[in-house]
PDB file of N, CA, C and O in Angstrom, chain B, residues numbered from 101:
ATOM      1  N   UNK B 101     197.532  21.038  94.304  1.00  0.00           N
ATOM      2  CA  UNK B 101     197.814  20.284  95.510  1.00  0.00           C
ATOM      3  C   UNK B 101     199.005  20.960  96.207  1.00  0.00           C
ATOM      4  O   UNK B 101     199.987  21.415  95.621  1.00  0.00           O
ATOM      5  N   UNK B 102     198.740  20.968  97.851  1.00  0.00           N
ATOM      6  CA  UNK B 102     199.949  22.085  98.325  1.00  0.00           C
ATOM      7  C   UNK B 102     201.087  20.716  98.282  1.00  0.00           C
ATOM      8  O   UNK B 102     201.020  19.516  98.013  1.00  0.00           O
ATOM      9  N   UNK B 103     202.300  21.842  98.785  1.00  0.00           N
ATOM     10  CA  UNK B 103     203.452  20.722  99.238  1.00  0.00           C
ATOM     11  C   UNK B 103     203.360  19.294 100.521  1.00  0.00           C
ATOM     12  O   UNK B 103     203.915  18.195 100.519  1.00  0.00           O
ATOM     13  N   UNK B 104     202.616  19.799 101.296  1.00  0.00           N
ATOM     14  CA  UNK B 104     202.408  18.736 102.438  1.00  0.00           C
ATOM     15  C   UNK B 104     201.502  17.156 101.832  1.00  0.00           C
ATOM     16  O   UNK B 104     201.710  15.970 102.087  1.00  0.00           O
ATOM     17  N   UNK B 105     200.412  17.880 100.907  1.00  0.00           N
ATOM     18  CA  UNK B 105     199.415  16.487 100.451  1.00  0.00           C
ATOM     19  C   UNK B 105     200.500  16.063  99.452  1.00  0.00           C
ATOM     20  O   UNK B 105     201.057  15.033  99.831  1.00  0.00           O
ATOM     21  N   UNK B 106     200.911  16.483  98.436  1.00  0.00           N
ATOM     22  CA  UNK B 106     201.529  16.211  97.611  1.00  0.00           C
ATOM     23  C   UNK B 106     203.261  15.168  98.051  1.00  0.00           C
ATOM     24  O   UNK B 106     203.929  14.372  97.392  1.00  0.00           O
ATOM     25  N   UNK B 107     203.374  15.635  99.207  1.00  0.00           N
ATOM     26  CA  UNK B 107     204.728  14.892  99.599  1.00  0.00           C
ATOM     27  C   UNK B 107     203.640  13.592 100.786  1.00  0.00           C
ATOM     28  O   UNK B 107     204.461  12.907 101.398  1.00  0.00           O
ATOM     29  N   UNK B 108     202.421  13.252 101.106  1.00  0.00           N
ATOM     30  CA  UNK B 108     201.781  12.497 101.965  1.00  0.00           C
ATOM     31  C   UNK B 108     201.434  11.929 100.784  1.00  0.00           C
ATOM     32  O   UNK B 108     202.079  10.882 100.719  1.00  0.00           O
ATOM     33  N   UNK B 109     200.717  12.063  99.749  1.00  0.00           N
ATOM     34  CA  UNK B 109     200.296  11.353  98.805  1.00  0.00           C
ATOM     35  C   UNK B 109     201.942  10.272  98.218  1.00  0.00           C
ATOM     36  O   UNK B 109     202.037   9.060  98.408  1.00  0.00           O
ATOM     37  N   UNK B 110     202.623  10.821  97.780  1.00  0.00           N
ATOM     38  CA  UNK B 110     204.248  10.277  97.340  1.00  0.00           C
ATOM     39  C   UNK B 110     204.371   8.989  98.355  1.00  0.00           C
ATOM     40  O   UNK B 110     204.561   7.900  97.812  1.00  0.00           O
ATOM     41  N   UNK B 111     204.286   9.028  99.654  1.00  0.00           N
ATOM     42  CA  UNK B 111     204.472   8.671 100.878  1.00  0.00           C
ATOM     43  C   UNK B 111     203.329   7.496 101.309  1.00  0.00           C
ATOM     44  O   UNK B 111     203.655   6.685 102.176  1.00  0.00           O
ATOM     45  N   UNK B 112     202.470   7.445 100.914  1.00  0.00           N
ATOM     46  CA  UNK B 112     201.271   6.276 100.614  1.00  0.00           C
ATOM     47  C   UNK B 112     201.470   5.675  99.741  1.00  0.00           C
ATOM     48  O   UNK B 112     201.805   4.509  99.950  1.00  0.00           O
ATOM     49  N   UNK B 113     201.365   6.157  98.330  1.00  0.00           N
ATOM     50  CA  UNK B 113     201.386   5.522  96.787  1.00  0.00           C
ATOM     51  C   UNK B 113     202.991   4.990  96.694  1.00  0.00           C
ATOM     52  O   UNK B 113     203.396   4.355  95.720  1.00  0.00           O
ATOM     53  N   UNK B 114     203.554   5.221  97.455  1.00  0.00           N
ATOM     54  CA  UNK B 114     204.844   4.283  97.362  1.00  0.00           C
ATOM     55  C   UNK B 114     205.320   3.466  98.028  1.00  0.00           C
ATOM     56  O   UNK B 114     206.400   2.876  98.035  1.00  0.00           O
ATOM     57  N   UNK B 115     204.143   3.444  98.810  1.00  0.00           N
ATOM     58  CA  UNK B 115     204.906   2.467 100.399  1.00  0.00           C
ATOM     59  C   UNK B 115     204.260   0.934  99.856  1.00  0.00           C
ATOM     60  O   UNK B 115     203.171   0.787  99.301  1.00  0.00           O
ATOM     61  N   UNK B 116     205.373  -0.267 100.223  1.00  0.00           N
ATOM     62  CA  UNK B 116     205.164  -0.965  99.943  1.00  0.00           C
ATOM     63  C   UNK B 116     203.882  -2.131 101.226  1.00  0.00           C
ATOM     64  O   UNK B 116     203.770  -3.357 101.188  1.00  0.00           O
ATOM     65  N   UNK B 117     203.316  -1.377 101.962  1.00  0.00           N
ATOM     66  CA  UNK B 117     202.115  -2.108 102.314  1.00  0.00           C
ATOM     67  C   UNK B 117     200.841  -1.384 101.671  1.00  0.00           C
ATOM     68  O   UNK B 117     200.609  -0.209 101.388  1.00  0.00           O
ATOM     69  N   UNK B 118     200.016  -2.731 101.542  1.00  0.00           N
ATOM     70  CA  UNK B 118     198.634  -1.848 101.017  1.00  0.00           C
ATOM     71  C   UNK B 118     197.627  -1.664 102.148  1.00  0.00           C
ATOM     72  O   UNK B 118     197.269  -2.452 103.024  1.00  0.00           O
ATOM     73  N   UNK B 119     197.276  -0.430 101.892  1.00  0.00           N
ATOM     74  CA  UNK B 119     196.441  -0.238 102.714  1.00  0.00           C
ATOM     75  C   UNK B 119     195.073  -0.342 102.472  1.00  0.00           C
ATOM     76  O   UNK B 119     194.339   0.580 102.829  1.00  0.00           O
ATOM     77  N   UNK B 120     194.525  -1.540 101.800  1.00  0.00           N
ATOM     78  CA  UNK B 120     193.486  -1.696 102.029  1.00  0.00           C
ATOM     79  C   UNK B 120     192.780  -1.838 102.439  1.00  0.00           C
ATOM     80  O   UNK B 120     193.266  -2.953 102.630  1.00  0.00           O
ATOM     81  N   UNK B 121     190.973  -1.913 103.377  1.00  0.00           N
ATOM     82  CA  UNK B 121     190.400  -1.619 104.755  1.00  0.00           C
ATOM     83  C   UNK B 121     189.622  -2.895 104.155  1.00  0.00           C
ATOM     84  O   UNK B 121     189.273  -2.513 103.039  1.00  0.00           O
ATOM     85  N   UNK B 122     189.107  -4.415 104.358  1.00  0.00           N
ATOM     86  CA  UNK B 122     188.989  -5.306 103.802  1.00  0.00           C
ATOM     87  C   UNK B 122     187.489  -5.235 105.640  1.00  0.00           C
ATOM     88  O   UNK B 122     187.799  -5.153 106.828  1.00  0.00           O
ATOM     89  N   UNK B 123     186.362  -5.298 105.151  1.00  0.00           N
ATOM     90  CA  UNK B 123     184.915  -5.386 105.835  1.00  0.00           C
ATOM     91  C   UNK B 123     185.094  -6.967 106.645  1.00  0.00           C
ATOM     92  O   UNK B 123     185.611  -8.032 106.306  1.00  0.00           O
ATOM     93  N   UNK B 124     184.591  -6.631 107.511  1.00  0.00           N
ATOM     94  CA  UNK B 124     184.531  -8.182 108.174  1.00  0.00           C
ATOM     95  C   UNK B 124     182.818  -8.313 108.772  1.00  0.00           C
ATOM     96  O   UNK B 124     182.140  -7.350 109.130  1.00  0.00           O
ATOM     97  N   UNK B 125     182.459  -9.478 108.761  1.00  0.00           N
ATOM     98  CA  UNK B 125     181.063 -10.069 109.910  1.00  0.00           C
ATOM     99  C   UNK B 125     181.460 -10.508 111.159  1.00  0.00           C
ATOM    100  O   UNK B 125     182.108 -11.482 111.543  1.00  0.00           O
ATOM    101  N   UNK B 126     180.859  -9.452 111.780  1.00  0.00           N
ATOM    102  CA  UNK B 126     180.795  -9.992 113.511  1.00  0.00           C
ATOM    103  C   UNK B 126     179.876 -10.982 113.645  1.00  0.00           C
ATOM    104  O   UNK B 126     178.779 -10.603 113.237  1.00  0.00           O
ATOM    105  N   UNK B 127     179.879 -12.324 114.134  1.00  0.00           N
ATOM    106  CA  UNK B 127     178.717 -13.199 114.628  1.00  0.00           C
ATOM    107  C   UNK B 127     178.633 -13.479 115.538  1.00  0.00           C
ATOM    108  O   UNK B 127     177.458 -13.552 115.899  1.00  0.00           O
ATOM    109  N   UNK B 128     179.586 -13.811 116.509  1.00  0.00           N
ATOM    110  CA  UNK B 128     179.521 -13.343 117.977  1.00  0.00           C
ATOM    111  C   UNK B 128     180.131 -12.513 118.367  1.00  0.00           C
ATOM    112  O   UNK B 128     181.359 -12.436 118.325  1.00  0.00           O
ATOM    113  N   UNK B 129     179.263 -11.623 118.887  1.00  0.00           N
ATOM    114  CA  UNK B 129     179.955 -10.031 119.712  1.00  0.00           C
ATOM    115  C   UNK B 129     179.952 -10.115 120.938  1.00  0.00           C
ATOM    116  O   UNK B 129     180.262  -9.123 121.598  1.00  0.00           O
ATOM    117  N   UNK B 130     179.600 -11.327 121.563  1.00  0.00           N
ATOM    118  CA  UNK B 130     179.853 -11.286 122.926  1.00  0.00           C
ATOM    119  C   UNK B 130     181.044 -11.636 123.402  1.00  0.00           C
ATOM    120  O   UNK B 130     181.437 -12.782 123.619  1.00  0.00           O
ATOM    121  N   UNK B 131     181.701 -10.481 123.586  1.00  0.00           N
ATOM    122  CA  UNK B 131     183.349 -10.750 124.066  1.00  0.00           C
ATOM    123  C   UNK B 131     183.473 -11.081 125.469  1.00  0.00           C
ATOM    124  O   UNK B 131     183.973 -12.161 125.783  1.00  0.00           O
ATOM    125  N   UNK B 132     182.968 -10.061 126.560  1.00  0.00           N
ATOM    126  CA  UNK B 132     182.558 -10.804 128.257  1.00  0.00           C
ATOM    127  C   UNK B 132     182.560 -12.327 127.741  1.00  0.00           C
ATOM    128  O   UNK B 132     183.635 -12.927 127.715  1.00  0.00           O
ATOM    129  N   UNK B 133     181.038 -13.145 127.212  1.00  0.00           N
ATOM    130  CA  UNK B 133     180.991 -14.373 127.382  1.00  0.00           C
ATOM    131  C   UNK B 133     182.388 -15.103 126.673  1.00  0.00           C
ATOM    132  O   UNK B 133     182.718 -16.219 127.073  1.00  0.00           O
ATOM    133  N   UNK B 134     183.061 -14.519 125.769  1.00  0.00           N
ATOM    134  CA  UNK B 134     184.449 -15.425 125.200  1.00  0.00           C
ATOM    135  C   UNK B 134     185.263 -15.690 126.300  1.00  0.00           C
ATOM    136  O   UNK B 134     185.535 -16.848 126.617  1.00  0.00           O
ATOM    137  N   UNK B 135     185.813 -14.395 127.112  1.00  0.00           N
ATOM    138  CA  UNK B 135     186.568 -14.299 127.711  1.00  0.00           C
ATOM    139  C   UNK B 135     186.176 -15.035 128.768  1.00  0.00           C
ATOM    140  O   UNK B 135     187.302 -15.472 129.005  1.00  0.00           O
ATOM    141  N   UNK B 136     185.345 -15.650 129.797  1.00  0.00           N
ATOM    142  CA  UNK B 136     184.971 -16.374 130.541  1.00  0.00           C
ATOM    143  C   UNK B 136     184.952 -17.676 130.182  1.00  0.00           C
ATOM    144  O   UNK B 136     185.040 -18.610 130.980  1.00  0.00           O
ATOM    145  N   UNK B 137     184.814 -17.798 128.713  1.00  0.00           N
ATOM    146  CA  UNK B 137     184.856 -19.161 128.026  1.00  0.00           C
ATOM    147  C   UNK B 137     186.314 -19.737 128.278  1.00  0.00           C
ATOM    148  O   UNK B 137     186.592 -20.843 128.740  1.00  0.00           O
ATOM    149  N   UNK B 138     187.051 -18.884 127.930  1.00  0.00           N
ATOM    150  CA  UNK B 138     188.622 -18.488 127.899  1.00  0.00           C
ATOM    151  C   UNK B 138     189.537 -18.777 128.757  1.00  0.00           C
ATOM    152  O   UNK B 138     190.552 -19.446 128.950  1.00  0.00           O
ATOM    153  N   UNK B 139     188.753 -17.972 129.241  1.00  0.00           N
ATOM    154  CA  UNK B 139     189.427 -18.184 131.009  1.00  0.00           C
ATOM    155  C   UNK B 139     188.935 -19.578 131.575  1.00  0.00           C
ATOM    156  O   UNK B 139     189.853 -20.397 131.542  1.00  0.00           O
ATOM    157  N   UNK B 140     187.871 -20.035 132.035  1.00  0.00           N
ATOM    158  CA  UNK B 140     187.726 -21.589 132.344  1.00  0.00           C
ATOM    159  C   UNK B 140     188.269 -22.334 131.562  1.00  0.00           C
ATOM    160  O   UNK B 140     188.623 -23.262 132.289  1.00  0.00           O
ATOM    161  N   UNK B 141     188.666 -22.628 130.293  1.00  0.00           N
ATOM    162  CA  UNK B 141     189.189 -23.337 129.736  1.00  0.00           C
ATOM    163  C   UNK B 141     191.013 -23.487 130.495  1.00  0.00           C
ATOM    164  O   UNK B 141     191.645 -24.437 130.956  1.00  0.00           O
ATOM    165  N   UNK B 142     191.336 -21.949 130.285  1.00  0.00           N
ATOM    166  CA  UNK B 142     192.776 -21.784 130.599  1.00  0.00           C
ATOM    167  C   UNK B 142     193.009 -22.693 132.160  1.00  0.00           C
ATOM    168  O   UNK B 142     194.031 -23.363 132.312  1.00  0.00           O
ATOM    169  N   UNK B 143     191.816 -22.602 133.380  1.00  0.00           N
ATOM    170  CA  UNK B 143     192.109 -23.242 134.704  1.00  0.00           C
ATOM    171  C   UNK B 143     191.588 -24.434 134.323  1.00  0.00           C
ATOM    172  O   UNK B 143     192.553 -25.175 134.508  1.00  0.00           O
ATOM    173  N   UNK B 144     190.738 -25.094 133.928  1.00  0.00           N
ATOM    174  CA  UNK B 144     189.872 -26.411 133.795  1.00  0.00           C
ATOM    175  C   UNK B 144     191.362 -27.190 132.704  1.00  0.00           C
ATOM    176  O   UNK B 144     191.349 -28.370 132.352  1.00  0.00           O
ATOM    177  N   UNK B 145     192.348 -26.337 132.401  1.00  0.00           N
ATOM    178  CA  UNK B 145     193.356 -27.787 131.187  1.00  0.00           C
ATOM    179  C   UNK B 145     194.473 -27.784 132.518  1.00  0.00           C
ATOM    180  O   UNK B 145     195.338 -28.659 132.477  1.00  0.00           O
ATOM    181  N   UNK B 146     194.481 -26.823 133.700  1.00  0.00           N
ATOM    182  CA  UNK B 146     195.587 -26.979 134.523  1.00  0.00           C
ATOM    183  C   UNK B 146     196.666 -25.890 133.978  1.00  0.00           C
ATOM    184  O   UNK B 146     197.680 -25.936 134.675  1.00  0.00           O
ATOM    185  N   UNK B 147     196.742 -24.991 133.008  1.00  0.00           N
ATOM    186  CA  UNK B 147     197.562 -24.076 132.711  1.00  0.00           C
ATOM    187  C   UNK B 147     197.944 -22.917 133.522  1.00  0.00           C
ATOM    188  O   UNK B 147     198.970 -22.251 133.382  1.00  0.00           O
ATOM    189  N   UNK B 148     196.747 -22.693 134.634  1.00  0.00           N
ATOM    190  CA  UNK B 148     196.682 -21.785 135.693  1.00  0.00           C
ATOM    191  C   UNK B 148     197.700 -22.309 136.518  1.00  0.00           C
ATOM    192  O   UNK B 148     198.738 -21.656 136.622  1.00  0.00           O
ATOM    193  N   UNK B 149     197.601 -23.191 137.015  1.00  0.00           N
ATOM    194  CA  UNK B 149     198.706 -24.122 138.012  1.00  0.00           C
ATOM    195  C   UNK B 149     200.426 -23.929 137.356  1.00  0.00           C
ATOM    196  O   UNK B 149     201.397 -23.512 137.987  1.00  0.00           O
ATOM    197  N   UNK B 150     200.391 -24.308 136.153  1.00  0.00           N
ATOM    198  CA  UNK B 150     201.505 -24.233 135.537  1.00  0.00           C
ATOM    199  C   UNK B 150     202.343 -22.673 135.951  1.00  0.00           C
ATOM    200  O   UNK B 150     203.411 -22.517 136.543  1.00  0.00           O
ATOM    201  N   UNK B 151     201.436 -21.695 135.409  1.00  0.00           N
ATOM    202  CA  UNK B 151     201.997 -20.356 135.585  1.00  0.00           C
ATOM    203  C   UNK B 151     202.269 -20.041 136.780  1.00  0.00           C
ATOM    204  O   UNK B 151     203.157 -19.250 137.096  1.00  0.00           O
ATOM    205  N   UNK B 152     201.279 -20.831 137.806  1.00  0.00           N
ATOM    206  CA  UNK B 152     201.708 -20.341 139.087  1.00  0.00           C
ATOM    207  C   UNK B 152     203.175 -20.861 139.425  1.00  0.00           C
ATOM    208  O   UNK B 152     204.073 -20.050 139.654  1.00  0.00           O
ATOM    209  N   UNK B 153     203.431 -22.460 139.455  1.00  0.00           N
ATOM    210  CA  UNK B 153     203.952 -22.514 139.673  1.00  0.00           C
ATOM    211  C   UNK B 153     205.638 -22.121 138.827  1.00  0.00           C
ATOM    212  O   UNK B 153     206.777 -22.080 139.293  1.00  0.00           O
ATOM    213  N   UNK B 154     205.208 -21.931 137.705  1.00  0.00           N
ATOM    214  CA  UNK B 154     206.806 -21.527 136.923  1.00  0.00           C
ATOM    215  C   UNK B 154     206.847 -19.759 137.347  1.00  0.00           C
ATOM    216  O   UNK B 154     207.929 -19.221 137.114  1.00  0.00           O
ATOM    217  N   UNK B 155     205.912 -19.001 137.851  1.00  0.00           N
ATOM    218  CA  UNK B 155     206.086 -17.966 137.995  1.00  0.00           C
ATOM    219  C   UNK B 155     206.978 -17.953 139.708  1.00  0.00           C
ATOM    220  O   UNK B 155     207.857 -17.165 140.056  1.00  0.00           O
ATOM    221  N   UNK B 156     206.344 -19.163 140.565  1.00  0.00           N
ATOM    222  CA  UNK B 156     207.051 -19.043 141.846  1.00  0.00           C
ATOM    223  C   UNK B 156     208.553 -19.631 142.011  1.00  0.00           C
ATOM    224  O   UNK B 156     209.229 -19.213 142.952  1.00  0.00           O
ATOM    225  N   UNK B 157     209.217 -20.818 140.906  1.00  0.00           N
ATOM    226  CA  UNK B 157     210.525 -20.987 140.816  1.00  0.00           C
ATOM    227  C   UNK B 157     211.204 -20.400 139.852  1.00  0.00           C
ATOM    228  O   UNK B 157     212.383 -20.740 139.748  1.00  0.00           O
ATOM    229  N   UNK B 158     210.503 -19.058 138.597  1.00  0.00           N
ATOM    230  CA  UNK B 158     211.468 -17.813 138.442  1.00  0.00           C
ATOM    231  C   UNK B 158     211.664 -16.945 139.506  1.00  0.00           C
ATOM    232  O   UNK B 158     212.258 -15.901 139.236  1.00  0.00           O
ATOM    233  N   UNK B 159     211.293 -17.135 140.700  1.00  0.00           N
ATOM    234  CA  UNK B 159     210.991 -16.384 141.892  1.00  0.00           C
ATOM    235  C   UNK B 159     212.425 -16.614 142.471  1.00  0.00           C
ATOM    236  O   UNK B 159     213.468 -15.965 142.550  1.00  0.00           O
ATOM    237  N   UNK B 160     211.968 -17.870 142.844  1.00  0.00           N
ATOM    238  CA  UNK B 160     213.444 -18.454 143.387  1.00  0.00           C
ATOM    239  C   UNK B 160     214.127 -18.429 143.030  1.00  0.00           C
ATOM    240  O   UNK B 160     215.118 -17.937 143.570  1.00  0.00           O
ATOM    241  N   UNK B 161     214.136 -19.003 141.688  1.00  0.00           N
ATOM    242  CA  UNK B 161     215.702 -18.995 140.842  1.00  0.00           C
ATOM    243  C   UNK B 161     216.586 -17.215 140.575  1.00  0.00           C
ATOM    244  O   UNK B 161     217.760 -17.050 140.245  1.00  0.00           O
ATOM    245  N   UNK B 162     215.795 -16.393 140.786  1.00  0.00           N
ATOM    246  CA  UNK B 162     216.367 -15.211 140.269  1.00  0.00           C
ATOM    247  C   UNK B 162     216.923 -14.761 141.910  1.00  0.00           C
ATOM    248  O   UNK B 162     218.064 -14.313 142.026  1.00  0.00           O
ATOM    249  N   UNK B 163     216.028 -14.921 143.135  1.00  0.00           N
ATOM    250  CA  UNK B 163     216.807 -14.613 144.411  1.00  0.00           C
ATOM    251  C   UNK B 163     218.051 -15.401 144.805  1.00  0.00           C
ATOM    252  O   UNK B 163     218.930 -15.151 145.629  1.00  0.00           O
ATOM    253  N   UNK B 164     217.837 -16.593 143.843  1.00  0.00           N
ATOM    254  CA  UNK B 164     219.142 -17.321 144.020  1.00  0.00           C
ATOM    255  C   UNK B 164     220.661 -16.581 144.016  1.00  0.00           C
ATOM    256  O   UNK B 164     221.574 -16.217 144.757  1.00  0.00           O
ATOM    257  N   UNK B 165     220.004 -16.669 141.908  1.00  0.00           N
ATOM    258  CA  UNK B 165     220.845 -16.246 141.587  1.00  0.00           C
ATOM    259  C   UNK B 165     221.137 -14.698 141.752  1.00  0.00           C
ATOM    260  O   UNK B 165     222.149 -14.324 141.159  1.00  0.00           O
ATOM    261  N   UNK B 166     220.492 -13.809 142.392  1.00  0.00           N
ATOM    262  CA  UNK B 166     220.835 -12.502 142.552  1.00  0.00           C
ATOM    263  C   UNK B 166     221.943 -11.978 143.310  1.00  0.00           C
ATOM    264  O   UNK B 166     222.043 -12.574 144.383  1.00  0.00           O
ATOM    265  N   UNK B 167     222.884 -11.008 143.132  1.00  0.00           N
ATOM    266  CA  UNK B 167     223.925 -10.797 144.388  1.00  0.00           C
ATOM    267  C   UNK B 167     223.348  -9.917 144.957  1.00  0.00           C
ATOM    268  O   UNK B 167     222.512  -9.292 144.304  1.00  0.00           O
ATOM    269  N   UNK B 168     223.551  -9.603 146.173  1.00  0.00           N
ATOM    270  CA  UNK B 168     223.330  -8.550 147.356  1.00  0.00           C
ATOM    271  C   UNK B 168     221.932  -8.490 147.713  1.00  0.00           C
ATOM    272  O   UNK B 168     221.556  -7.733 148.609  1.00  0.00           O
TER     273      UNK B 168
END
């Protein structure tokens, strides 16, 4: 084994995360349809409104408080 695998191997086998690759099941792969799910949910609870409006009085509040 040259010096490079031999100091990469040291460098894996000692690191304290494991790197194990653990298989998963996809059952729904339709990500488009989540994200639309997602998104209407996010405007239909009123959370859209929220952001708007806390995004338009960090607006204000920072020209407030800004000098010059």
């Amino acid at each position: 084994m040259d010096l490079l695998g031999h100091w990469v191997f040291e460098l894996i086998g000692n690191s304290p995360v494991d790197l194990t690759v653990i298989a998963q099941n996809v059952t729904d792969a339709d990500l488009l349809g989540n994200i639309q799910k997602s998104f209407g949910h996010f405007v239909q609870t009123g959370q859209a409104w929220a952001l708007l409006i806390g995004l338009v009085i960090g607006y204000i509040i920072r020209n407030l408080t800004s000098y010059g």
